[in-house]
Z-matrix of the N, CA and C atoms (Angstrom, degrees):
N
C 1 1.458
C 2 1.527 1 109.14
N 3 1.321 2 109.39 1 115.04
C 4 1.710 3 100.54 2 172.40
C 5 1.411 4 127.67 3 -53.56
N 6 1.257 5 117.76 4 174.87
C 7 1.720 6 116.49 5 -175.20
C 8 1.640 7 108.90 6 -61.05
N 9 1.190 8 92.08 7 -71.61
C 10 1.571 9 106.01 8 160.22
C 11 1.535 10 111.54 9 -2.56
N 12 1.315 11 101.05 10 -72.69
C 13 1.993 12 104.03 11 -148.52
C 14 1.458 13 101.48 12 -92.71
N 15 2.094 14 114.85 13 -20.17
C 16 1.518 15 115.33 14 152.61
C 17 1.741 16 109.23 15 -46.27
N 18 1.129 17 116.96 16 -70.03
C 19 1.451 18 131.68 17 -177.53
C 20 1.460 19 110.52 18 -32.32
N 21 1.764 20 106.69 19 -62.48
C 22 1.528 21 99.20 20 -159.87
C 23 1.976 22 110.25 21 -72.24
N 24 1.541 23 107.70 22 -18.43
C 25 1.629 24 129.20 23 167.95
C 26 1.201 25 99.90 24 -43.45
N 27 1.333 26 118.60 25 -60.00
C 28 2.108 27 118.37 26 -160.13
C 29 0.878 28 111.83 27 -80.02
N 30 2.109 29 115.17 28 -29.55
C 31 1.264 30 103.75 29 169.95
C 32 1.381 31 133.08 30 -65.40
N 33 1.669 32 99.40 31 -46.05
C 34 1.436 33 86.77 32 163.14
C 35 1.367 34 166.21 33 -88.63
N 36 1.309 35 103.75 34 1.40
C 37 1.766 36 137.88 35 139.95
C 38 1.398 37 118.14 36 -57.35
N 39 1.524 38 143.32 37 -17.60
C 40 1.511 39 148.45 38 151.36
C 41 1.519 40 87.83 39 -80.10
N 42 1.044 41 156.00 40 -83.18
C 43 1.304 42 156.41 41 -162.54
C 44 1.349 43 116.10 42 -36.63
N 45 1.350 44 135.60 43 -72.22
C 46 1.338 45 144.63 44 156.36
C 47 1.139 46 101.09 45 -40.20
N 48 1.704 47 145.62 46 -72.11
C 49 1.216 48 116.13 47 175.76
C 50 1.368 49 144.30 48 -32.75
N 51 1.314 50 103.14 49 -58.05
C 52 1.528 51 106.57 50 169.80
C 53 1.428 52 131.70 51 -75.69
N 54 1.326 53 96.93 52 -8.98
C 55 2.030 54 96.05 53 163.77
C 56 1.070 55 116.02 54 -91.56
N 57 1.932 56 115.81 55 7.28
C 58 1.357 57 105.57 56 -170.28
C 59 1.546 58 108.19 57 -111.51
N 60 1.661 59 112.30 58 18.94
C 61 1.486 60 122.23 59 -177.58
C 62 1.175 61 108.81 60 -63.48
N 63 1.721 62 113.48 61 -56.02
C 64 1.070 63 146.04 62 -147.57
C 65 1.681 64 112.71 63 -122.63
N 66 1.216 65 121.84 64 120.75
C 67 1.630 66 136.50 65 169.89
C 68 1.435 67 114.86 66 -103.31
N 69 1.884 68 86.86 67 120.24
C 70 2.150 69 84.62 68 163.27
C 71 1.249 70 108.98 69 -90.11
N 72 1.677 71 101.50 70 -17.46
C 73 1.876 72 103.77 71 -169.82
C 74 1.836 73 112.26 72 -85.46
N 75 1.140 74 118.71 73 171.58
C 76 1.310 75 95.46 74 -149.83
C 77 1.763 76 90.16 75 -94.02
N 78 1.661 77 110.89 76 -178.21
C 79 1.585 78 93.69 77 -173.94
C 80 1.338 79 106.55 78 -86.22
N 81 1.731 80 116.91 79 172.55
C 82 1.190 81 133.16 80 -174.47
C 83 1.506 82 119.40 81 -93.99
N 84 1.406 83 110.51 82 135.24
C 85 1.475 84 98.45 83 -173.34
C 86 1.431 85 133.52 84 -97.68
N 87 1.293 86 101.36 85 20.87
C 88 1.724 87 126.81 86 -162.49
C 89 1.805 88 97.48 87 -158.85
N 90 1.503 89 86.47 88 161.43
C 91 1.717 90 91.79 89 166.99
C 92 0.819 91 155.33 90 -109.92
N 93 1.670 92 114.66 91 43.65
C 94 0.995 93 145.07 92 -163.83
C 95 1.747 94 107.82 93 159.90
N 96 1.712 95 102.70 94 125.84
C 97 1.667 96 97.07 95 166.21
C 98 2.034 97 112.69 96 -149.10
N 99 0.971 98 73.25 97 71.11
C 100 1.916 99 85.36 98 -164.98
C 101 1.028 100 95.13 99 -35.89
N 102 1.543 101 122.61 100 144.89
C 103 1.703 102 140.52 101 159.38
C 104 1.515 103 96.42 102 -45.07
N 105 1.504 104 96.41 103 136.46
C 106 1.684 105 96.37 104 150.94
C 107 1.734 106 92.75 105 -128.15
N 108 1.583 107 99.61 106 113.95
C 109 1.886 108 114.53 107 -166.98
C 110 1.270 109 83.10 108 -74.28
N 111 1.452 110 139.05 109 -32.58
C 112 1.822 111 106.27 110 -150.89
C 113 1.856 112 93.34 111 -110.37
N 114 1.327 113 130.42 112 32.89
C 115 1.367 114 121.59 113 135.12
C 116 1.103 115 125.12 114 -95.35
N 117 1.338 116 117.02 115 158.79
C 118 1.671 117 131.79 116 -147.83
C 119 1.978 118 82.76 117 -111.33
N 120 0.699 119 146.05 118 -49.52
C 121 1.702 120 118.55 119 159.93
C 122 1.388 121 146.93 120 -20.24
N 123 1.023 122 111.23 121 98.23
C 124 1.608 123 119.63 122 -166.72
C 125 1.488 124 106.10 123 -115.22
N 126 1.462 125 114.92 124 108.01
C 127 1.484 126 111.07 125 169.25
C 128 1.702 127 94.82 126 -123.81
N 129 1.323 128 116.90 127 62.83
C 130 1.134 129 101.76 128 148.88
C 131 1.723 130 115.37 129 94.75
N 132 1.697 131 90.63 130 18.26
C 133 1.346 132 121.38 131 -151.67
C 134 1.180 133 114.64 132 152.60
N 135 1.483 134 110.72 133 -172.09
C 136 1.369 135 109.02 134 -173.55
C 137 1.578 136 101.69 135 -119.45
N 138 1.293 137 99.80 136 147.71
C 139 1.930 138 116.99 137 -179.08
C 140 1.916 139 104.54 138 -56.37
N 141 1.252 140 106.30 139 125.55
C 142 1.714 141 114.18 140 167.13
C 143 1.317 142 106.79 141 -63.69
N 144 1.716 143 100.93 142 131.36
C 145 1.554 144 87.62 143 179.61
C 146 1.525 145 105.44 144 -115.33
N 147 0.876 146 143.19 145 -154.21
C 148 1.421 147 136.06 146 -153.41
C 149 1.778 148 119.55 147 -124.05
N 150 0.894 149 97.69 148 -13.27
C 151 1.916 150 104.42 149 -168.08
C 152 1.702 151 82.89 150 -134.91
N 153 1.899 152 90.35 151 111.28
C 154 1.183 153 93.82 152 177.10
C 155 1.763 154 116.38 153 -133.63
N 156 0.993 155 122.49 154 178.37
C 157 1.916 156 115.99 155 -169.59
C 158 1.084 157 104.01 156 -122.64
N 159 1.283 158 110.83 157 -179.03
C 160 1.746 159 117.27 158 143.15
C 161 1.879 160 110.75 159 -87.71
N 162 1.002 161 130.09 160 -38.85
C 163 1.010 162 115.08 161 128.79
C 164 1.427 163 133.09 162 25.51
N 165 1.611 164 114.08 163 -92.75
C 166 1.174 165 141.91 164 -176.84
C 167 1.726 166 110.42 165 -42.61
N 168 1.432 167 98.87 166 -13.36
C 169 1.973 168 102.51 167 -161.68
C 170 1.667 169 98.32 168 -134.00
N 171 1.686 170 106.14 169 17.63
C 172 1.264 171 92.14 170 -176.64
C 173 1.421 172 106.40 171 -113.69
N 174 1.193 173 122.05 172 -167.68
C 175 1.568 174 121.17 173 -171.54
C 176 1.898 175 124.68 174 -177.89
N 177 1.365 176 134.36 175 95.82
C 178 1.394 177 93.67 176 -152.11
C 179 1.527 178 92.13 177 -111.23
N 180 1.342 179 125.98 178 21.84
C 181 1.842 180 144.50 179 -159.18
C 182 1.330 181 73.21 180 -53.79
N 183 1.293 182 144.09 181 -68.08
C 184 1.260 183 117.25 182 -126.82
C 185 1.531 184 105.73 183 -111.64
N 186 0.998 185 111.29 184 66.96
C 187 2.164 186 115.82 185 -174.36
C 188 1.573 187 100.39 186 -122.35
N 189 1.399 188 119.97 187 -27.09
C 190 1.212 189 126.32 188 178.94
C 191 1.588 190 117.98 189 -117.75
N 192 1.418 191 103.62 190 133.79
C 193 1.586 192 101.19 191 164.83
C 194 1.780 193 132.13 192 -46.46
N 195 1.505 194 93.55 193 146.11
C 196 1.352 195 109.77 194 -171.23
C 197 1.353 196 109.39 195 -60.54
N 198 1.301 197 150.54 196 177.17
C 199 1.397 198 144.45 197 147.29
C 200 1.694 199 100.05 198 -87.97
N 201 1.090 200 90.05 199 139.14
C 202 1.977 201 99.40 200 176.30
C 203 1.282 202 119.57 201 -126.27
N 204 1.371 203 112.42 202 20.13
C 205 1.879 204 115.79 203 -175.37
C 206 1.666 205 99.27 204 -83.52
N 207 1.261 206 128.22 205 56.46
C 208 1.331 207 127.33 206 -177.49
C 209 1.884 208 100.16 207 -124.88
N 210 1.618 209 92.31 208 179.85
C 211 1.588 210 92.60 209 172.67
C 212 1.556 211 130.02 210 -32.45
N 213 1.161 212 92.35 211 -61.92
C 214 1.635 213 117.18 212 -155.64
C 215 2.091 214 103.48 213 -95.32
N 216 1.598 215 114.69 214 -17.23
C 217 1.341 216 109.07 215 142.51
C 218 1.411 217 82.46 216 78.90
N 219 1.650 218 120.85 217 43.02
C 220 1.900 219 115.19 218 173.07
C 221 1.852 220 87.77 219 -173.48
N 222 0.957 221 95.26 220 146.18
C 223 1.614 222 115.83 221 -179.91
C 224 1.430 223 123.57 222 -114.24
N 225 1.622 224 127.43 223 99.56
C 226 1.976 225 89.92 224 172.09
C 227 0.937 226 89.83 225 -76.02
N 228 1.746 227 97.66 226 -162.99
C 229 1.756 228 120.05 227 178.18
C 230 1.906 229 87.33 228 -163.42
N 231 1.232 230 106.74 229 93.36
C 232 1.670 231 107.62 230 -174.76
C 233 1.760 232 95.34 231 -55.96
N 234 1.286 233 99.82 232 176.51
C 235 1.739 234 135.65 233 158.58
C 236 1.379 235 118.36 234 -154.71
N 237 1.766 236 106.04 235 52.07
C 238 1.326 237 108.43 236 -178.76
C 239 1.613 238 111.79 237 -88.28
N 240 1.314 239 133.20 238 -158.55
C 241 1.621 240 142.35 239 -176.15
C 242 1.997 241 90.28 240 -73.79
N 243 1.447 242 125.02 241 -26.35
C 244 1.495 243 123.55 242 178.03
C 245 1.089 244 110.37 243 -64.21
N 246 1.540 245 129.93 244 -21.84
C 247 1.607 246 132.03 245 -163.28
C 248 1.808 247 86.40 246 -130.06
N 249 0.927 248 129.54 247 -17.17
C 250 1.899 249 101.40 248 -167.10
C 251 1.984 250 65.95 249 -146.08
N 252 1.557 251 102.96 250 107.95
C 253 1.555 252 101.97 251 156.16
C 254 1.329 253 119.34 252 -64.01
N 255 0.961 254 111.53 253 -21.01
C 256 1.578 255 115.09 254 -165.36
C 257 1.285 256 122.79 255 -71.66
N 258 1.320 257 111.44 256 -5.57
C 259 1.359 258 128.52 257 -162.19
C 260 1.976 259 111.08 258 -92.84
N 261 1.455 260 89.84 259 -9.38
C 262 1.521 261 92.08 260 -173.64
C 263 1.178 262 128.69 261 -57.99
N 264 1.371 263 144.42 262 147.68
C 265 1.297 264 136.65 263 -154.33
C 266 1.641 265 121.90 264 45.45
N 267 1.411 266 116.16 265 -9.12
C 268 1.556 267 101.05 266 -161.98
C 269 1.912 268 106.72 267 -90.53
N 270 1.365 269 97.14 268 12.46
C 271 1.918 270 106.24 269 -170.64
C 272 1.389 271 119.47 270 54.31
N 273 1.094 272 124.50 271 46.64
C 274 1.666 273 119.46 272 172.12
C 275 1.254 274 104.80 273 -143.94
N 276 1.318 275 130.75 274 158.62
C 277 1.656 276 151.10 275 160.57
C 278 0.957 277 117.10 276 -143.19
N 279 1.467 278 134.72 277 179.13
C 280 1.228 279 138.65 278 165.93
C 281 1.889 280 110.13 279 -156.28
N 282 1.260 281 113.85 280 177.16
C 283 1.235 282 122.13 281 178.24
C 284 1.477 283 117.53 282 -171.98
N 285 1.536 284 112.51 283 152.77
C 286 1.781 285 101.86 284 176.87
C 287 1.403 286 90.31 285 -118.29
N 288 0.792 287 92.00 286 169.79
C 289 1.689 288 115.34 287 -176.32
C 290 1.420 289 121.95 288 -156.09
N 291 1.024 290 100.90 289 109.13
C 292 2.152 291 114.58 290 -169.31
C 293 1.830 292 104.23 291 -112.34
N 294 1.156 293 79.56 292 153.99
C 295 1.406 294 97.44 293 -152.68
C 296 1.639 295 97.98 294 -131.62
N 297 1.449 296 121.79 295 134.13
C 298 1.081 297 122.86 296 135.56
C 299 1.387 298 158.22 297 -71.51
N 300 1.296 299 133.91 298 157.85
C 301 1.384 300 118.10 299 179.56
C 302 1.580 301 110.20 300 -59.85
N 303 1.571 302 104.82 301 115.75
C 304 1.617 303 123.84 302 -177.86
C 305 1.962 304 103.02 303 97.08
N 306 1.235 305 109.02 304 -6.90
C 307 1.311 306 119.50 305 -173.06
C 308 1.841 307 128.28 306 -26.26
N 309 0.742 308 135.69 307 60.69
C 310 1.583 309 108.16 308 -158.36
C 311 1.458 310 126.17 309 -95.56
N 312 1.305 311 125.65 310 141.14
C 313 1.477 312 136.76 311 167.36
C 314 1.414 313 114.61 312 -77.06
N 315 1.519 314 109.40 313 80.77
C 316 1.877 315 108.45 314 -168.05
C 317 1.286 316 107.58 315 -51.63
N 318 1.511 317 105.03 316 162.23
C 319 1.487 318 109.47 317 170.51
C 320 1.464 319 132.89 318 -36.82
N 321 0.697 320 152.54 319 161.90
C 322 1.594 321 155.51 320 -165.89
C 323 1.602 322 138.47 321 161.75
N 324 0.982 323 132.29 322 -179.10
C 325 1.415 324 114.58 323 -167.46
C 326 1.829 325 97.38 324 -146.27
N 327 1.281 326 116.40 325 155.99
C 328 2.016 327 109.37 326 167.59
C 329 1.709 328 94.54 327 -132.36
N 330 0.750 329 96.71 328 103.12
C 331 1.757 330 119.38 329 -168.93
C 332 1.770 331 96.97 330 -55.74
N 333 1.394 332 123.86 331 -43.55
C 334 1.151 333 125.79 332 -174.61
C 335 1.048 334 125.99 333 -93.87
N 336 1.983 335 126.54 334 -5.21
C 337 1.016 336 112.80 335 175.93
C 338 1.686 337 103.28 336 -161.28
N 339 1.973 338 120.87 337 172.20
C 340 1.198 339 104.81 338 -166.97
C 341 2.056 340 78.19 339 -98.01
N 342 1.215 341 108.15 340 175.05
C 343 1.081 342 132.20 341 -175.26
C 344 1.747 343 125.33 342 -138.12
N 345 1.660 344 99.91 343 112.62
C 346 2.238 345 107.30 344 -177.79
C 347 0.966 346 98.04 345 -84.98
N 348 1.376 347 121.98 346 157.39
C 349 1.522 348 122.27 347 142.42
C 350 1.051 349 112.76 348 -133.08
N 351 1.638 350 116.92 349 162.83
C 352 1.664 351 123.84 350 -157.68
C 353 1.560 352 83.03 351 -123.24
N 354 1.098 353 123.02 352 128.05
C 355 1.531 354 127.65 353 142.93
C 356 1.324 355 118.99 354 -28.49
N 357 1.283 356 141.12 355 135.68
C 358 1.141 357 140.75 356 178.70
C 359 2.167 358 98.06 357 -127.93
N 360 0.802 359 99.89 358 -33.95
C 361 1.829 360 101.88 359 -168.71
C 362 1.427 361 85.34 360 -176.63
N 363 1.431 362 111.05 361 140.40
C 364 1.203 363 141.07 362 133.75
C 365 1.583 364 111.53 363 108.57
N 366 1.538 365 98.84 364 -144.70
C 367 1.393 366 102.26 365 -173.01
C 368 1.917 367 109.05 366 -135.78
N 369 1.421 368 106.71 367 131.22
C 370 1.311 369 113.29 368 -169.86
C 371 1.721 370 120.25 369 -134.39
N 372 1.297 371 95.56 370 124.07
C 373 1.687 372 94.77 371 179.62
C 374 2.034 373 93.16 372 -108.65
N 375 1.949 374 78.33 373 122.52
C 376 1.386 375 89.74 374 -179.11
C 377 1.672 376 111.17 375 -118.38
N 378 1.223 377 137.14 376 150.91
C 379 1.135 378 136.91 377 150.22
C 380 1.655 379 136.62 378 -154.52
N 381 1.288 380 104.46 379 149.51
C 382 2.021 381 92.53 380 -176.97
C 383 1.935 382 100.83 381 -113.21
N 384 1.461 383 98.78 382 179.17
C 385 1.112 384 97.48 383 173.67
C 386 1.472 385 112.90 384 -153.69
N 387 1.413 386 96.17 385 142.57
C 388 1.980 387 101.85 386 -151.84
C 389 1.820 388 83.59 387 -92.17
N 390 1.915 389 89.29 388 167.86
C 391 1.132 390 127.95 389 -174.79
C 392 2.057 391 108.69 390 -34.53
N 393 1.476 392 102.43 391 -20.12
C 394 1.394 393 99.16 392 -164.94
C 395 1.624 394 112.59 393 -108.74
N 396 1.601 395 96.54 394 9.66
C 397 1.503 396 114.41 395 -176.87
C 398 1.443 397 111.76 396 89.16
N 399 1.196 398 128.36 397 -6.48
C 400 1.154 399 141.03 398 -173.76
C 401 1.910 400 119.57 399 -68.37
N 402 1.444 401 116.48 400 109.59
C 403 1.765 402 118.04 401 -157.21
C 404 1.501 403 94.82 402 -94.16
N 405 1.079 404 99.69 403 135.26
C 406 1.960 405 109.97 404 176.19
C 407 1.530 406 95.97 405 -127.54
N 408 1.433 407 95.71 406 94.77
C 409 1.809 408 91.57 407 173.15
C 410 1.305 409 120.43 408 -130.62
N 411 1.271 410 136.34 409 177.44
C 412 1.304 411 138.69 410 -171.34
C 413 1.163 412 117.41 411 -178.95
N 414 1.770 413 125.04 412 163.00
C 415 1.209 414 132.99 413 -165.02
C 416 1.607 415 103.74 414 -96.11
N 417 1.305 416 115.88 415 132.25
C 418 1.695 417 97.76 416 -176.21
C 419 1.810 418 86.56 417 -125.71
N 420 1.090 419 87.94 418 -175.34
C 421 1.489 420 107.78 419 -166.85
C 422 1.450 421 113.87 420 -145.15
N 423 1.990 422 124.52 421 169.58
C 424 1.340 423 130.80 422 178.78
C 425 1.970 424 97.25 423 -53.96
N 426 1.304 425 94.46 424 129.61
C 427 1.542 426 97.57 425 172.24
C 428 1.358 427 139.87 426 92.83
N 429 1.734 428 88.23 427 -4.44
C 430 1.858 429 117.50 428 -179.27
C 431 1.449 430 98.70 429 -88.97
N 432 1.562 431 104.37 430 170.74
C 433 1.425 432 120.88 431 158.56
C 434 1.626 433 109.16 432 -131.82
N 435 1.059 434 99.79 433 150.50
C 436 1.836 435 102.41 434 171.07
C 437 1.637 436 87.10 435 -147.61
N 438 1.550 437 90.49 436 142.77
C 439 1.768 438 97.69 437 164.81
C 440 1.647 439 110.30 438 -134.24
N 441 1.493 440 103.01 439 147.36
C 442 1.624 441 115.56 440 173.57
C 443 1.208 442 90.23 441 -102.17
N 444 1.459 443 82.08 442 138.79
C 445 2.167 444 109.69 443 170.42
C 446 2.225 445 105.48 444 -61.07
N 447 1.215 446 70.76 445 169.63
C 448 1.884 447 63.09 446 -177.57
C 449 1.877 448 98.81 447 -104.26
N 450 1.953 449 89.33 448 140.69
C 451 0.979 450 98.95 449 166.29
C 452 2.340 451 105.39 450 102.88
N 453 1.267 452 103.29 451 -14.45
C 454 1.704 453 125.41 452 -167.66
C 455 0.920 454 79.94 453 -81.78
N 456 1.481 455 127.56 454 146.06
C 457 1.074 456 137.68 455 110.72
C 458 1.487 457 141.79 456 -19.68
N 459 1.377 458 136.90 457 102.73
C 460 1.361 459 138.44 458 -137.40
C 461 1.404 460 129.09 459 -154.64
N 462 1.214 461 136.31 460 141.48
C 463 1.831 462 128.31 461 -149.52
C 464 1.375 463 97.56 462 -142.71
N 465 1.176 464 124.36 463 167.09
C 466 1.266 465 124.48 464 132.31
C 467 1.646 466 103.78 465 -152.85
N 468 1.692 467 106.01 466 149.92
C 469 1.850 468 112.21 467 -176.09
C 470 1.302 469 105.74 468 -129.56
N 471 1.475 470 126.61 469 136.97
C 472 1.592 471 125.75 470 164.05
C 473 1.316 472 100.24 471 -81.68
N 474 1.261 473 124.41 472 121.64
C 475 1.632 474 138.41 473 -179.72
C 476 1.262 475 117.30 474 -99.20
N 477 1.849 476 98.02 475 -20.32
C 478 1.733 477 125.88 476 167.65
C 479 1.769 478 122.43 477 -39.81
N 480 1.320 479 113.56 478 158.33
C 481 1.412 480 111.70 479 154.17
C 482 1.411 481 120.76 480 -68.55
N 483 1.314 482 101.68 481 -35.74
C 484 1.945 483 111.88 482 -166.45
C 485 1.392 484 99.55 483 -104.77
N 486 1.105 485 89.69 484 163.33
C 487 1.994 486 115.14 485 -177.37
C 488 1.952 487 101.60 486 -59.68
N 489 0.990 488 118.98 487 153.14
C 490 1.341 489 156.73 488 166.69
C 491 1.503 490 141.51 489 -81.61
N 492 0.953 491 129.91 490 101.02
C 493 1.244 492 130.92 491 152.52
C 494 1.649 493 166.38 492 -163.35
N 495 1.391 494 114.81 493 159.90
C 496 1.824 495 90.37 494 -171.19
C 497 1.756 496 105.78 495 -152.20
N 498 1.089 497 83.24 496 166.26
C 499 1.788 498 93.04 497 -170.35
C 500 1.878 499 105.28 498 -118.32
N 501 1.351 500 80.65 499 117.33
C 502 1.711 501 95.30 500 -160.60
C 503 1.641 502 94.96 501 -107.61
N 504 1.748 503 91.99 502 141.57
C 505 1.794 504 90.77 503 -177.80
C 506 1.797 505 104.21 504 -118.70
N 507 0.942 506 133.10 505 -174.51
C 508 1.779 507 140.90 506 -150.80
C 509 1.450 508 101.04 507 -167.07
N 510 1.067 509 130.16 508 120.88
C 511 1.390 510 138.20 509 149.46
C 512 1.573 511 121.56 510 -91.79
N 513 1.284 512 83.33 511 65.57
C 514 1.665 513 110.07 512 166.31
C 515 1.182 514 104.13 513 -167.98
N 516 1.765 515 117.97 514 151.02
C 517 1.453 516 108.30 515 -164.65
C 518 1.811 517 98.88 516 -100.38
N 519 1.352 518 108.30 517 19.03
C 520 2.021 519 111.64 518 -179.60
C 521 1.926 520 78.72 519 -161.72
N 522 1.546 521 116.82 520 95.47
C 523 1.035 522 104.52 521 162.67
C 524 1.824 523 127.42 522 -73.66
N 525 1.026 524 101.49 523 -34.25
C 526 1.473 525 128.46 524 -177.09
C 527 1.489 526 114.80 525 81.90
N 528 1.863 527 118.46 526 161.65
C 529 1.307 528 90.47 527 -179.91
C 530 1.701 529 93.49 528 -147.10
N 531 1.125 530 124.93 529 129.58
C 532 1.389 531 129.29 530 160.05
C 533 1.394 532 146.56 531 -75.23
N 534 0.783 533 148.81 532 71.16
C 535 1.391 534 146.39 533 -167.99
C 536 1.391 535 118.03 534 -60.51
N 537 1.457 536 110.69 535 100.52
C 538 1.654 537 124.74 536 177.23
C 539 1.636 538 111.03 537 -19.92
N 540 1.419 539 109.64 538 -77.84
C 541 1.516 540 112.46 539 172.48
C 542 1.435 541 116.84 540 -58.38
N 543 1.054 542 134.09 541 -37.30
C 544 1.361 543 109.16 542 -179.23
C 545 1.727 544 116.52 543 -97.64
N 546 1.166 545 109.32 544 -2.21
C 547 1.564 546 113.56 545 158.76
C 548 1.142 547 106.04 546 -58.35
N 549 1.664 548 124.84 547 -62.86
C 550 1.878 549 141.34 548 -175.72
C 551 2.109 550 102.79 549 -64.92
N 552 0.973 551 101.04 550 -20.44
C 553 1.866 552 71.26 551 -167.50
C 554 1.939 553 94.07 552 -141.78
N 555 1.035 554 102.66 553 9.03
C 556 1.736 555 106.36 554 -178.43
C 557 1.465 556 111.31 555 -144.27
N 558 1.454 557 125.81 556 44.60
C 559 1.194 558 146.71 557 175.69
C 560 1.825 559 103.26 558 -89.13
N 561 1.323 560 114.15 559 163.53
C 562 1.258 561 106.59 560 -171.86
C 563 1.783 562 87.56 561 -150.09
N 564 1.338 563 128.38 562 109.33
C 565 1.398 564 106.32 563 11.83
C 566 1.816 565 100.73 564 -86.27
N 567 1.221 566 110.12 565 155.37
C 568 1.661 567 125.10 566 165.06
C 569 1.261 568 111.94 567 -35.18
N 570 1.917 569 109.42 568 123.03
C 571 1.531 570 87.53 569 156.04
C 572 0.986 571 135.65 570 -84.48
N 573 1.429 572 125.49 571 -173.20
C 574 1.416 573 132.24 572 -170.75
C 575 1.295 574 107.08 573 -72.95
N 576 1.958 575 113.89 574 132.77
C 577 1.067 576 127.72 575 -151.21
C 578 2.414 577 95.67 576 -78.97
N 579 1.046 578 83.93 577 -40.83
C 580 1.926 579 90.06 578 168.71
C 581 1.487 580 117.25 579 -67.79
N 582 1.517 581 116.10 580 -6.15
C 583 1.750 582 100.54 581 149.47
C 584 1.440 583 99.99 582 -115.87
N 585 0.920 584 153.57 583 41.24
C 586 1.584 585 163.69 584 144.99
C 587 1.401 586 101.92 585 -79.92
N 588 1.320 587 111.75 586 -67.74
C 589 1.721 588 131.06 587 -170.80
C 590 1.841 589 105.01 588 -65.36
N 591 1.086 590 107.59 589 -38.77
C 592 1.195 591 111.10 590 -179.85
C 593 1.542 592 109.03 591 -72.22
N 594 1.146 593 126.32 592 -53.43
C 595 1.194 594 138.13 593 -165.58
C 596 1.444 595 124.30 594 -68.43
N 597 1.809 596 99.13 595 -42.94
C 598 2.001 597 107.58 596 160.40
C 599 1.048 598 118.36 597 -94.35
N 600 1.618 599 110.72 598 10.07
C 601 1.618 600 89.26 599 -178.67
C 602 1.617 601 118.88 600 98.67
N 603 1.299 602 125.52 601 -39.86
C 604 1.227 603 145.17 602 -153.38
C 605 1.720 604 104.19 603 -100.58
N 606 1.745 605 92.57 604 161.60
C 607 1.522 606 110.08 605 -173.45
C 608 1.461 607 105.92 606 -62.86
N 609 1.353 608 121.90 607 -174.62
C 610 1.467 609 137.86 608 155.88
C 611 1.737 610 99.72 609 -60.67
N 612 1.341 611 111.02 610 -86.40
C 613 1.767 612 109.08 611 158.29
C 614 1.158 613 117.23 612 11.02
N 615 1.536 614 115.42 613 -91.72
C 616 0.985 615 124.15 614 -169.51
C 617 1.550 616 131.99 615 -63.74
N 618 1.703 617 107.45 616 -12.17
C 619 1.479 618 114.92 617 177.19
C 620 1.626 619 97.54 618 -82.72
N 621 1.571 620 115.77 619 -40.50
C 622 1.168 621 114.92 620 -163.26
C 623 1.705 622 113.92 621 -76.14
N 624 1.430 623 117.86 622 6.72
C 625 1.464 624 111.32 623 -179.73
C 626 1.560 625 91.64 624 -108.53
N 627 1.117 626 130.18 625 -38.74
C 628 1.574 627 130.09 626 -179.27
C 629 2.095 628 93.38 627 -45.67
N 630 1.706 629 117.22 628 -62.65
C 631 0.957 630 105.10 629 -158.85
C 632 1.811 631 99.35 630 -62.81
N 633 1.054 632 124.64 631 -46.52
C 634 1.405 633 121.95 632 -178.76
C 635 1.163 634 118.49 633 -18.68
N 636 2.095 635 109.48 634 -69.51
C 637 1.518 636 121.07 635 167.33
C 638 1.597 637 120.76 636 -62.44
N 639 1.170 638 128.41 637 -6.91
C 640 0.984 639 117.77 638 155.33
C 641 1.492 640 142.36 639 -112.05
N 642 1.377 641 105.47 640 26.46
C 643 1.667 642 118.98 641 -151.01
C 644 2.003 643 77.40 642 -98.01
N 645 1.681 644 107.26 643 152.52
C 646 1.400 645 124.20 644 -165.25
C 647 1.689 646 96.33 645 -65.41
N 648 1.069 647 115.96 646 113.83
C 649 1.741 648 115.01 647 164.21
C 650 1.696 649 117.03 648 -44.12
N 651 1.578 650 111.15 649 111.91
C 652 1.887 651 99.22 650 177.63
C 653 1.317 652 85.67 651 -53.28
């Protein structure tokens, strides 16, 4: 087995373990309730549907690197209940996330759950910041963990020469994820450009080129 696919194995077996201490989602009352995505029933989750696999609980998204030739130079690749139905009700997810040299994971928030990550390769400056503005950050490394509280505000940047990466787990089976800037200036409908301006400080101008670069590409 190469280093590599040793590595990305432990990570994600330490990962799934430890998101599986703790549930934000609520517990399950059966043992097993696979998503069925294409009913329009939502209690809070998705409806069990009836004809189910092994299949249904499998997933192989995350064995290969992300592509990162984009803006921001970092890729996820979820493993939420959308990619592994099987996962519904049972409170866990996971995801890798690769990173390029200078790569970054902008600020953001997962409203539903706290979130570990296992080093997979490289080098990562991570940090969140609590309710009082207050930044707790640090340099982690191949083989570390760092975790954001759920719901914080939270980053991570490769500051490295070489590529990046780690396999982050969620105790929630749809953590969700927000992006600070494009929540504030790429909302639909848009907010109002006079609490934008008011709020950073900044011109009309200057709110209106942020929304530009960040408005959804047709």
């Amino acid at each position: 087995m190469a280093t590599s696919d040793y590595g990305l194995m432990i990570g994600m077996m330490i990962a799934i373990s430890l998101a599986s201490f703790v549930y934000a989602d609520p517990e399950f009352l059966q043992d097993v309730c696979v998503a069925d995505l294409a009913s329009g029933v939502k209690l809070n989750g998705f409806e069990c549907k009836s004809n189910i696999s092994a299949d249904d609980f499998f997933f192989a998204g995350l064995a290969k690197p992300g592509l990162t030739n984009n803006t921001f130079g970092a890729t996820v690749t979820p493993a939420s209940v959308l990619q592994i139905t099987g996962l519904n009700t049972l409170g866990v997810s996971m995801a890798r996330i690769d990173y390029a040299p200078g790569g970054l994971n902008p600020p953001h928030t997962h409203p539903r759950a706290t979130e570990i990550v296992f080093v997979l390769e490289g080098e990562l400056d991570v940090g969140f910041i609590t309710t009082e503005n207050k930044l707790f950050s640090k340099t982690i490394k191949e083989g570390e963990i760092f975790t954001f509280p759920r719901g914080l505000i939270h980053f991570q940047i490769n500051n490295g020469k070489v590529p990046a990466a780690v396999i982050a787990a969620f105790n929630s089976q749809l953590p969700g994820t927000q992006r600070v800037a494009n929540a504030v200036f790429a909302s639909s409908p848009t907010v109002e450009d006079v609490v934008l301006t008011k709020t950073f400080q900044v011109g009309t101008k200057e709110v209106e080129k942020i929304k530009s670069r960040l408005a959804p590409k047709e």
